[in-house]
Jmol script that loads the backbone (N, CA, C; Angstrom):
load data "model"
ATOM      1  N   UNK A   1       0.845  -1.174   0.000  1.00  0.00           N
ATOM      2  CA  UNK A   1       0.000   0.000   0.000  1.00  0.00           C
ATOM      3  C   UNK A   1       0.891   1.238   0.000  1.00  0.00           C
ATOM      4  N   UNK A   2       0.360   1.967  -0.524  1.00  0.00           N
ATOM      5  CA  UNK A   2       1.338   3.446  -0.762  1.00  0.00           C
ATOM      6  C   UNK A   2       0.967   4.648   0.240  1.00  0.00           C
ATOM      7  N   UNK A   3       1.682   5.081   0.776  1.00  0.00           N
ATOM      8  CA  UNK A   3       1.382   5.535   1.721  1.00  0.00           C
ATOM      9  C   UNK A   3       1.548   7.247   0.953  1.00  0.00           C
ATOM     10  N   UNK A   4       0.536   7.833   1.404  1.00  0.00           N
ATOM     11  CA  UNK A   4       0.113   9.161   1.163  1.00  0.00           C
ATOM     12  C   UNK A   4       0.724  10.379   1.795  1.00  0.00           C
ATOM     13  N   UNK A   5       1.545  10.911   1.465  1.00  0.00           N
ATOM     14  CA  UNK A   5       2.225  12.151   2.852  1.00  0.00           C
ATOM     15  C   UNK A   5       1.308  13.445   2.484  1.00  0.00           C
ATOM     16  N   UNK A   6       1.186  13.447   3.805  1.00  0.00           N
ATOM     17  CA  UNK A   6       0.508  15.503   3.538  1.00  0.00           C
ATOM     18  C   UNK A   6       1.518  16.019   4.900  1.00  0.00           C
ATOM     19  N   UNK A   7       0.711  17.330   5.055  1.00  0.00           N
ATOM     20  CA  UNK A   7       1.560  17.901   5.951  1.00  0.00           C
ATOM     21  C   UNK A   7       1.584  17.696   7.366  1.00  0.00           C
ATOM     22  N   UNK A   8       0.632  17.202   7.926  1.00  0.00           N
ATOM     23  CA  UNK A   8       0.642  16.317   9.422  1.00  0.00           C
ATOM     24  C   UNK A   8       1.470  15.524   9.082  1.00  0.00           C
ATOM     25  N   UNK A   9       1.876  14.524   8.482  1.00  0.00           N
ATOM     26  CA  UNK A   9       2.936  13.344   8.250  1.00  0.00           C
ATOM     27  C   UNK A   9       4.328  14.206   8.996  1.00  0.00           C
ATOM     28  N   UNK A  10       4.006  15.371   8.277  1.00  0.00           N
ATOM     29  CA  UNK A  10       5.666  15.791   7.748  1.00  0.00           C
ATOM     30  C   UNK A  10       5.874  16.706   9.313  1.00  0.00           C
ATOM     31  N   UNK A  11       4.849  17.168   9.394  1.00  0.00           N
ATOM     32  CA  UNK A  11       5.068  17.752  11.316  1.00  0.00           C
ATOM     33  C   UNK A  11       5.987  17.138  12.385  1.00  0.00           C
ATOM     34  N   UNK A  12       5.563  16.165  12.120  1.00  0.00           N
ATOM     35  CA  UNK A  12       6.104  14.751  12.973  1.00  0.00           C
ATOM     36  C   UNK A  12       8.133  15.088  12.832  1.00  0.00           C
ATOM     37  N   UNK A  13       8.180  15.340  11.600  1.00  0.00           N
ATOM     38  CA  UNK A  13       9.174  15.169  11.287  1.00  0.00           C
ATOM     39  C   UNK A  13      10.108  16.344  11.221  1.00  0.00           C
ATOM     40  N   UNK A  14       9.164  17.732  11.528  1.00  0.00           N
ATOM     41  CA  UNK A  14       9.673  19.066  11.071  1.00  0.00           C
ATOM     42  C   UNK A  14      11.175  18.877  12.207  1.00  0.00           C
ATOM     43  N   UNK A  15      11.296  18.158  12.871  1.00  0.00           N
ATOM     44  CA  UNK A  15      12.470  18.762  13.905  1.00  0.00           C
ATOM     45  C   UNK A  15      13.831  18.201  12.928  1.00  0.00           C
ATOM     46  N   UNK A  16      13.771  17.305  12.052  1.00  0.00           N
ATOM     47  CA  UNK A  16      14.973  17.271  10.994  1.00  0.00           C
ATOM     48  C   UNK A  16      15.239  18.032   9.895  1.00  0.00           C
ATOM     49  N   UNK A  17      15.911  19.271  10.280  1.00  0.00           N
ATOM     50  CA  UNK A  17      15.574  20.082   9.477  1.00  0.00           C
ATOM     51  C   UNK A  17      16.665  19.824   8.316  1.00  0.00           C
ATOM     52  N   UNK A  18      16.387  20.600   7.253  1.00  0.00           N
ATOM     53  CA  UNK A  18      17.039  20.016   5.918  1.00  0.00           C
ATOM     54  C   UNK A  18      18.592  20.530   5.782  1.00  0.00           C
ATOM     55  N   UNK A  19      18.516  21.824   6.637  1.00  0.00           N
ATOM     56  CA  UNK A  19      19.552  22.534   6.426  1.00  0.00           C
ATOM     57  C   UNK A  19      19.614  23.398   8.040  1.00  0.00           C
ATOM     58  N   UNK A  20      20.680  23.460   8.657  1.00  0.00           N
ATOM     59  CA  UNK A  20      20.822  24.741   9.547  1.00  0.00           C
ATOM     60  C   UNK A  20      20.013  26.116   9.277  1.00  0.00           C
ATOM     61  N   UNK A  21      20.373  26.101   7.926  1.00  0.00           N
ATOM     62  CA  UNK A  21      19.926  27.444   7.789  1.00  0.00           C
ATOM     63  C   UNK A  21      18.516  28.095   7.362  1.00  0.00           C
ATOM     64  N   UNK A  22      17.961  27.007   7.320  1.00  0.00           N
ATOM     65  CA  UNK A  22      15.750  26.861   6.948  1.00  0.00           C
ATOM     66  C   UNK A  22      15.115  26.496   8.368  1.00  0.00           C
ATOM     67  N   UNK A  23      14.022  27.215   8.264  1.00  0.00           N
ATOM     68  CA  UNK A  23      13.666  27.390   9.414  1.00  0.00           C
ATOM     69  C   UNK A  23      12.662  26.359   9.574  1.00  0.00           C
ATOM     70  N   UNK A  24      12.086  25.630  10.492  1.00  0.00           N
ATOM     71  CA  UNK A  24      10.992  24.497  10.293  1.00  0.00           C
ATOM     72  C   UNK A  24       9.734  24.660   9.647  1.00  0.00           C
ATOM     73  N   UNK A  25       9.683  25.827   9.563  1.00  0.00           N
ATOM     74  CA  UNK A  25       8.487  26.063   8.003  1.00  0.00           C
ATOM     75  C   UNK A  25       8.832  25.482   6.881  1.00  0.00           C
ATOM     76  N   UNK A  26       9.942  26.561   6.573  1.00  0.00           N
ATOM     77  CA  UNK A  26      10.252  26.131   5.284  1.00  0.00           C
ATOM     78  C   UNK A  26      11.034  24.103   5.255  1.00  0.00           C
ATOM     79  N   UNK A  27      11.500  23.628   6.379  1.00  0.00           N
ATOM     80  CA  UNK A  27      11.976  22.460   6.189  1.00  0.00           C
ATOM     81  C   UNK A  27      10.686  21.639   5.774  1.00  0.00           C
ATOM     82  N   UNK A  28       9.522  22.093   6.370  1.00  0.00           N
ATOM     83  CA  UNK A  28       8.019  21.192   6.132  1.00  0.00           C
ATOM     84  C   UNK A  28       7.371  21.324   4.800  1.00  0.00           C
ATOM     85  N   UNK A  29       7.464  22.817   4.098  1.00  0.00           N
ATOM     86  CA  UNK A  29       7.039  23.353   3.186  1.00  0.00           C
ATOM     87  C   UNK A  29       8.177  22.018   1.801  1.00  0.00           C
ATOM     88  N   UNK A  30       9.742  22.312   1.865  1.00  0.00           N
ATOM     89  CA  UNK A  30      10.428  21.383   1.016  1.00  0.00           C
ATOM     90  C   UNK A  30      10.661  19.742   1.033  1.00  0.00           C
ATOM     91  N   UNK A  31      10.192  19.538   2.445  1.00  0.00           N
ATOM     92  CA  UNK A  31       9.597  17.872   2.440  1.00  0.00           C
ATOM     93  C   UNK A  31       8.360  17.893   1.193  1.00  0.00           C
ATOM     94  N   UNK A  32       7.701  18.341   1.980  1.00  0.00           N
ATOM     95  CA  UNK A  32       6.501  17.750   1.602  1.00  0.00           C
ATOM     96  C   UNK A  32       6.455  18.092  -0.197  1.00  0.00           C
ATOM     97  N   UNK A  33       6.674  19.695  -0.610  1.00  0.00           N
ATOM     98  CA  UNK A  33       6.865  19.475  -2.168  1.00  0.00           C
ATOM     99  C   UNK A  33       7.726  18.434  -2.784  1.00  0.00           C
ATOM    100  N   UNK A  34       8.780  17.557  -1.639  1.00  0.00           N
ATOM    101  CA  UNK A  34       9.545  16.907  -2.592  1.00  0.00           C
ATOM    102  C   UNK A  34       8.562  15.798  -2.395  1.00  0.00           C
ATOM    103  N   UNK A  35       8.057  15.632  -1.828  1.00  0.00           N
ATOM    104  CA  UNK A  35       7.092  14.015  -1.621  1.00  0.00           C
ATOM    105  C   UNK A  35       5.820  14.380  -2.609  1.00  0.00           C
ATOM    106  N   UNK A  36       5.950  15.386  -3.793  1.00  0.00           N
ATOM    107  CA  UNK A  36       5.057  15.245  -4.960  1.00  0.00           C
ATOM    108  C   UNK A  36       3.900  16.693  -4.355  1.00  0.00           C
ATOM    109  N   UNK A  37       3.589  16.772  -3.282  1.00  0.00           N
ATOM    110  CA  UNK A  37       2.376  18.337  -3.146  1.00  0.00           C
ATOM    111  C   UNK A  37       2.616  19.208  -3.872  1.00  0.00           C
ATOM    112  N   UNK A  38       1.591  19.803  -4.577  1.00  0.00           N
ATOM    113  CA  UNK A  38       1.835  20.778  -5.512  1.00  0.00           C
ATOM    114  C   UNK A  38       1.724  22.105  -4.665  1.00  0.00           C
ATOM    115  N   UNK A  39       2.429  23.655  -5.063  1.00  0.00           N
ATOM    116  CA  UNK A  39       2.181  24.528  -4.569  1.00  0.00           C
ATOM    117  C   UNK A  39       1.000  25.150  -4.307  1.00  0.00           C
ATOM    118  N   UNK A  40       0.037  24.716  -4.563  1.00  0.00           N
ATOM    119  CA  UNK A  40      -1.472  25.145  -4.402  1.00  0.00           C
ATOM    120  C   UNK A  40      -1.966  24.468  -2.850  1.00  0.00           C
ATOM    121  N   UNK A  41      -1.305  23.058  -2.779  1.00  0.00           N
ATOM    122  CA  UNK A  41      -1.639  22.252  -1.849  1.00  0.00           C
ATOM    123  C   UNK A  41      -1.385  22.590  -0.854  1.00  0.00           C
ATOM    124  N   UNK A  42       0.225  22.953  -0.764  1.00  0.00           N
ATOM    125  CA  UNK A  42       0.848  23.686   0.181  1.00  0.00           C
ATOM    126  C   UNK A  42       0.234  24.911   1.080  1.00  0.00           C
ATOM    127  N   UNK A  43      -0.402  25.778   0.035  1.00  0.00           N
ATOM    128  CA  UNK A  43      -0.699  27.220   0.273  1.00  0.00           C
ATOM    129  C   UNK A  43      -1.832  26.423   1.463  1.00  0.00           C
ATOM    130  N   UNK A  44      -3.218  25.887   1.003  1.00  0.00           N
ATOM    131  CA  UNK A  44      -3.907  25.340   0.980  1.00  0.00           C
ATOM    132  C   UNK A  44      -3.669  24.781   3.001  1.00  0.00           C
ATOM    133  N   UNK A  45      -2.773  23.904   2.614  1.00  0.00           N
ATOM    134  CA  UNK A  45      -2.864  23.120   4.004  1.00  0.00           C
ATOM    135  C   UNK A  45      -2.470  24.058   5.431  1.00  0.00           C
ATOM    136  N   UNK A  46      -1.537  25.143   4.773  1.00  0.00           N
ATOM    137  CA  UNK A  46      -0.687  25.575   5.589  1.00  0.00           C
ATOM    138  C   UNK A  46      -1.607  27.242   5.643  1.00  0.00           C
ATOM    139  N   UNK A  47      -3.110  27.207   4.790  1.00  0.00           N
ATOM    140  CA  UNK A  47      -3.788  28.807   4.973  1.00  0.00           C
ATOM    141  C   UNK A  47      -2.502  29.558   4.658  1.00  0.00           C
ATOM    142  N   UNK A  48      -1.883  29.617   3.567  1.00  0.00           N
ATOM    143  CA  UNK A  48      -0.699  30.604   3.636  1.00  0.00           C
ATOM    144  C   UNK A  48      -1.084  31.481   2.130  1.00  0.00           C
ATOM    145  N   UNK A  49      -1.225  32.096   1.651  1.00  0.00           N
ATOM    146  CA  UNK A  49      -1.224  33.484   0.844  1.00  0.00           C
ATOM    147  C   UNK A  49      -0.682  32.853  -0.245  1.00  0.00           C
ATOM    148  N   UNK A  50      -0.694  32.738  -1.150  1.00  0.00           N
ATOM    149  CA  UNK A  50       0.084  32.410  -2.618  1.00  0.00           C
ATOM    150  C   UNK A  50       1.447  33.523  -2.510  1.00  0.00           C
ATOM    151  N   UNK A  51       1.215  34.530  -2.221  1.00  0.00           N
ATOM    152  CA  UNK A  51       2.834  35.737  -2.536  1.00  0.00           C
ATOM    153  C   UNK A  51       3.692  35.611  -0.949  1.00  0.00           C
ATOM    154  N   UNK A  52       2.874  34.837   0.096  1.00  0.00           N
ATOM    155  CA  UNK A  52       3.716  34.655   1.293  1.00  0.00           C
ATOM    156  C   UNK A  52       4.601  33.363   0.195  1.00  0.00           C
ATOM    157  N   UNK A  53       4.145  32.182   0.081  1.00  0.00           N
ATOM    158  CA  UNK A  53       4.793  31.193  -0.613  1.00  0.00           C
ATOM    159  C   UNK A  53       5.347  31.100  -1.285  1.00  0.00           C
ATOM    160  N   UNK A  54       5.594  32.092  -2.232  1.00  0.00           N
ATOM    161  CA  UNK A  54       6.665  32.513  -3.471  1.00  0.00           C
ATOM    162  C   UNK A  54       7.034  33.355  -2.900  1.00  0.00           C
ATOM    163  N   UNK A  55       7.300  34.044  -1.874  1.00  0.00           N
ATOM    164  CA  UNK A  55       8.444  34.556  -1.169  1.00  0.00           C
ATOM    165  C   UNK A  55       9.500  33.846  -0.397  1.00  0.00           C
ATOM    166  N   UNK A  56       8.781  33.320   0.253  1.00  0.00           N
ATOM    167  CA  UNK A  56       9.251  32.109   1.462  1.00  0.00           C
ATOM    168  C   UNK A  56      10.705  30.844  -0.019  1.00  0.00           C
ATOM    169  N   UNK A  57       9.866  30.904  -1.339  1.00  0.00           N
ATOM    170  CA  UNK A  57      10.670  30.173  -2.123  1.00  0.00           C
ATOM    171  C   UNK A  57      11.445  30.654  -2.543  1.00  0.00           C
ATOM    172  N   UNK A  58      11.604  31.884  -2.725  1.00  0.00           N
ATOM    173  CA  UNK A  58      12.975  33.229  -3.470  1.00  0.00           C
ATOM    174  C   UNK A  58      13.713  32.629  -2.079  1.00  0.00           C
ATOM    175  N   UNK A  59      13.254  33.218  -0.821  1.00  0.00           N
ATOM    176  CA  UNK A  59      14.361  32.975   0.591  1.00  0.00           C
ATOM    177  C   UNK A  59      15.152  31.788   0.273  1.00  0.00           C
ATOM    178  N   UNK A  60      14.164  30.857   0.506  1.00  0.00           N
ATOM    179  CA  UNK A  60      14.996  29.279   0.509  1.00  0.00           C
ATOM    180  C   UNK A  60      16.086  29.514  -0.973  1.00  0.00           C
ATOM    181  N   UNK A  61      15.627  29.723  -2.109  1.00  0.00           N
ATOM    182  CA  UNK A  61      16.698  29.313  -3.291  1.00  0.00           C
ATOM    183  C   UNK A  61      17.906  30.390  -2.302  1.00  0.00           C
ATOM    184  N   UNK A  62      17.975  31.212  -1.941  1.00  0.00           N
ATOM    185  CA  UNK A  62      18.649  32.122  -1.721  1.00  0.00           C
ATOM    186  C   UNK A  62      19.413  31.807  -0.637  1.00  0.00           C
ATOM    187  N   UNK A  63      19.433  30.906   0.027  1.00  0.00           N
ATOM    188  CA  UNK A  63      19.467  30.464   1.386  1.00  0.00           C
ATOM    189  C   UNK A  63      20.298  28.914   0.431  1.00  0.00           C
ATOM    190  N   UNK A  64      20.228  28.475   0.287  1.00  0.00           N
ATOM    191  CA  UNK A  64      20.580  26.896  -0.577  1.00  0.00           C
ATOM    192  C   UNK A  64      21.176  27.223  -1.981  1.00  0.00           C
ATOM    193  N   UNK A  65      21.212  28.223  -2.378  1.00  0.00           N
ATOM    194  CA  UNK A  65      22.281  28.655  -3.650  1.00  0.00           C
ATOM    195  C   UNK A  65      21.790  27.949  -4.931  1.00  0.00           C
ATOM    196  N   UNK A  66      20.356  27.424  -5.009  1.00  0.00           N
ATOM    197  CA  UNK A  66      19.564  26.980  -6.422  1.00  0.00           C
ATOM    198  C   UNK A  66      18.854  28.285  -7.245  1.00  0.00           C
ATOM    199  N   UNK A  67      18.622  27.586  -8.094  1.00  0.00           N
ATOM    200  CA  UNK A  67      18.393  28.461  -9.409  1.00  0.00           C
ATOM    201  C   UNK A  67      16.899  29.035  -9.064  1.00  0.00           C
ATOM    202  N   UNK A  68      15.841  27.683  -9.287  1.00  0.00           N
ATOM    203  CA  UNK A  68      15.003  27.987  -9.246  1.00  0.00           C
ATOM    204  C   UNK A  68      14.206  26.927  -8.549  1.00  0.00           C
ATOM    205  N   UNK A  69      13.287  26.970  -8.692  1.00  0.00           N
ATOM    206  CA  UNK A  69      12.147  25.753  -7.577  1.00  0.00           C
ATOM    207  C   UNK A  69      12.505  24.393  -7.813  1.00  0.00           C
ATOM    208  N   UNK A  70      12.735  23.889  -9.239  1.00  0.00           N
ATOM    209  CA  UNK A  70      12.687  23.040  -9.587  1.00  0.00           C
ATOM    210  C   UNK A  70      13.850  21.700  -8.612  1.00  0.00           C
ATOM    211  N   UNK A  71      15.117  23.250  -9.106  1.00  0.00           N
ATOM    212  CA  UNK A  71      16.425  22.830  -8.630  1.00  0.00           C
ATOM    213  C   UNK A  71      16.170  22.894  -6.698  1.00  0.00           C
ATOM    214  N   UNK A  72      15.580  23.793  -6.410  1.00  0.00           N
ATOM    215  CA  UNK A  72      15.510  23.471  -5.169  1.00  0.00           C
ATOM    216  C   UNK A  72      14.922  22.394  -4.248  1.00  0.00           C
ATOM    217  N   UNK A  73      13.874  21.675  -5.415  1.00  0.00           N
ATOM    218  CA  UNK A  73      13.123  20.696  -4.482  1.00  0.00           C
ATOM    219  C   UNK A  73      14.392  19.644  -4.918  1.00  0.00           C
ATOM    220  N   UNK A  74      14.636  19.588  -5.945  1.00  0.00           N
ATOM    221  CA  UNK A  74      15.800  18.473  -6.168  1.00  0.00           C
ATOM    222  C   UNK A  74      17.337  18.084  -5.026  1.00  0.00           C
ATOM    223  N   UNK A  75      17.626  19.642  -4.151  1.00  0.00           N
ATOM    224  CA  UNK A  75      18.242  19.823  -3.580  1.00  0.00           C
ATOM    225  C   UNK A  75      17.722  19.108  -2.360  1.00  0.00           C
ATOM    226  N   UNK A  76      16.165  19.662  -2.013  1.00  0.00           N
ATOM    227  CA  UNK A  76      15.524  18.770  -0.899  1.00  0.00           C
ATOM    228  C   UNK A  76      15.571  17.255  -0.547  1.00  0.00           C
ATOM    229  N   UNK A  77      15.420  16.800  -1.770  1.00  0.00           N
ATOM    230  CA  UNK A  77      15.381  15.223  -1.656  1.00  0.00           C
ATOM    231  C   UNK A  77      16.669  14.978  -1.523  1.00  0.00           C
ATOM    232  N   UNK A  78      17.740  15.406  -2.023  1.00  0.00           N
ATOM    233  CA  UNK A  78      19.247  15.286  -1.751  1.00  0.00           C
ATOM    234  C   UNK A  78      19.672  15.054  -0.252  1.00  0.00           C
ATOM    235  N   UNK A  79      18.616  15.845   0.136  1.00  0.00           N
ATOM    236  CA  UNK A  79      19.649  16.799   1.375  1.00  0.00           C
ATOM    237  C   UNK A  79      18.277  15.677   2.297  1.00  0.00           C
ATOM    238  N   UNK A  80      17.072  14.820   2.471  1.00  0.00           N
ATOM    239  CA  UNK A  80      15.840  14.056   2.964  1.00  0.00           C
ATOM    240  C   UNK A  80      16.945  12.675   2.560  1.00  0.00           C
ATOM    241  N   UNK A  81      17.869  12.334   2.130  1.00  0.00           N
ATOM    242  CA  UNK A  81      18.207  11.510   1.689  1.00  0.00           C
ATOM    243  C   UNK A  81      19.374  10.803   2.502  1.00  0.00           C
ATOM    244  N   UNK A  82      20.156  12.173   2.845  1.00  0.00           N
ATOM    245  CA  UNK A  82      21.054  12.061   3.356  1.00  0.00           C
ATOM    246  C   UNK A  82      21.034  12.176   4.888  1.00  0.00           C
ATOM    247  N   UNK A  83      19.541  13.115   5.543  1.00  0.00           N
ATOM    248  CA  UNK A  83      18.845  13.133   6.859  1.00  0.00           C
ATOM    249  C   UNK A  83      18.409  11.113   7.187  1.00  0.00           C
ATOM    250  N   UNK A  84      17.903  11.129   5.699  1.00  0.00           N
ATOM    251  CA  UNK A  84      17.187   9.564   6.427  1.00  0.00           C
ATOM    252  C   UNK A  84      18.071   8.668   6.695  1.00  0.00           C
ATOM    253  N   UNK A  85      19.191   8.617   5.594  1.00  0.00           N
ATOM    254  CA  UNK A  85      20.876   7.917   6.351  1.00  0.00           C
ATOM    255  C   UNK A  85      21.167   8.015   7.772  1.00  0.00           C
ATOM    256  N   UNK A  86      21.377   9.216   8.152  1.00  0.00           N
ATOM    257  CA  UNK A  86      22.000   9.267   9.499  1.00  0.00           C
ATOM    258  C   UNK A  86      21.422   8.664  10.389  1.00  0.00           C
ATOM    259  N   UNK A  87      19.548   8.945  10.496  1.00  0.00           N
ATOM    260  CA  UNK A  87      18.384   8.390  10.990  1.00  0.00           C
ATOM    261  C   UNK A  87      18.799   6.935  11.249  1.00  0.00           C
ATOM    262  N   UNK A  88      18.644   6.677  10.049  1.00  0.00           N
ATOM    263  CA  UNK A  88      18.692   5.135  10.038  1.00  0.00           C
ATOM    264  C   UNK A  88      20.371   4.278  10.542  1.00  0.00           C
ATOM    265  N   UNK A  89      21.244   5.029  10.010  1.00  0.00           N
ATOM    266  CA  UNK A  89      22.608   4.667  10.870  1.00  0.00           C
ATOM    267  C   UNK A  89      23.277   5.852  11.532  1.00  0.00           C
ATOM    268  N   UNK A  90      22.863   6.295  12.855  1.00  0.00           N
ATOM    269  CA  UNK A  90      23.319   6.972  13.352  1.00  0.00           C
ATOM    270  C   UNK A  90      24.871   6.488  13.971  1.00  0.00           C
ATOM    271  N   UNK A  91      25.032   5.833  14.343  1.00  0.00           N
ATOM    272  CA  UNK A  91      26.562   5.123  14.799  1.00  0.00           C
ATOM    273  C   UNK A  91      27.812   4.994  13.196  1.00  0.00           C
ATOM    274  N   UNK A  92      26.842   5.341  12.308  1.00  0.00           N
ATOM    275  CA  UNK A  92      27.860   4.409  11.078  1.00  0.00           C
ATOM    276  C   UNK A  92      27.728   3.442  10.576  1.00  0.00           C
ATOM    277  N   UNK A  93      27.168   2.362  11.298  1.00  0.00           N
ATOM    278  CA  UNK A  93      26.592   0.770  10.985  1.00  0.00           C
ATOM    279  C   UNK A  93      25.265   1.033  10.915  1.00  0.00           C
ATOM    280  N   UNK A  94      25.409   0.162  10.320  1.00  0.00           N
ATOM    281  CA  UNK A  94      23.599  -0.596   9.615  1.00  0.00           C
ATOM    282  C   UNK A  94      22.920  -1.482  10.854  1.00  0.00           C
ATOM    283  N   UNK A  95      21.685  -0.918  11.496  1.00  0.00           N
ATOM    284  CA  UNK A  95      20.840  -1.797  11.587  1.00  0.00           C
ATOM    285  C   UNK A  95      20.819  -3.273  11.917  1.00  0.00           C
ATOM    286  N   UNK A  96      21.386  -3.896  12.755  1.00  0.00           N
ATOM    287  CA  UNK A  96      20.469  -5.484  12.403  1.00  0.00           C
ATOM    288  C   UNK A  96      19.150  -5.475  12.666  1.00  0.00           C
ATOM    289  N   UNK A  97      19.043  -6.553  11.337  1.00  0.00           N
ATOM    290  CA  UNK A  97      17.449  -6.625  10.950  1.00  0.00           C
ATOM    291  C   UNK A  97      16.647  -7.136  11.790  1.00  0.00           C
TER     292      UNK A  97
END
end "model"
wireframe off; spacefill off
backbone 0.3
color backbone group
C-alpha cells in the first residue's frame, strides 16, 4: 500500500531540518513538495497566501544557492536523503534486521 504524505505526516518530522539554515516552516514546506504536493496544496494546508509562498521560495533558493524551484526541491530530496541515512545509521553501521 502506498502511503500518502501531507503535511501532518511531515510535522512529525519538522524537527529534521534540511539545512541549519531553513527554518521548520520552510523544512516542512520542502519535504513535503519533494514528496510530490503541488504549490497550491501547500498554500492550501498551511492557509498561507500564494505571494507569502513565493516569497518564502525566493528565501529558501537564496538560502541553498539553487536556481530555481525546480532545482531546489531536487536539492531537498538530496539533502531528505542524506537526513534519512544518518536516521537510520546513526553510529555508522547498519541496523540489524
Amino acid at each position: 500500500m502506498k502511503h500518502k504524505h501531507n503535511l501532518v505526516s511531515f510535522r512529525s518530522a519538522s524537527g529534521f531540518h534540511l539545512d541549519p539554515a531553513l527554518t521548520s516552516e520552510e523544512s516542512i514546506i520542502l519535504r513535503t513538495l519533494a514528496a510530490g504536493q503541488t504549490d497550491r496544496q501547500v498554500c492550501n494546508e498551511l492557509r498561507m497566501d500564494p505571494s507569502t509562498f513565493l516569497r518564502i521560495m525566493r528565501e529558501m533558493r537564496e538560502k541553498t544557492g539553487t536556481a530555481d524551484n525546480a532545482s531546489l526541491v531536487a536539492w531537498a530530496k538530496r539533502q531528505m536523503k542524506s537526513v534519512d541515512q544518518r536516521i537510520d545509521k546513526p553510529d555508522g553501521y547498519a541496523r540489524p534486521a
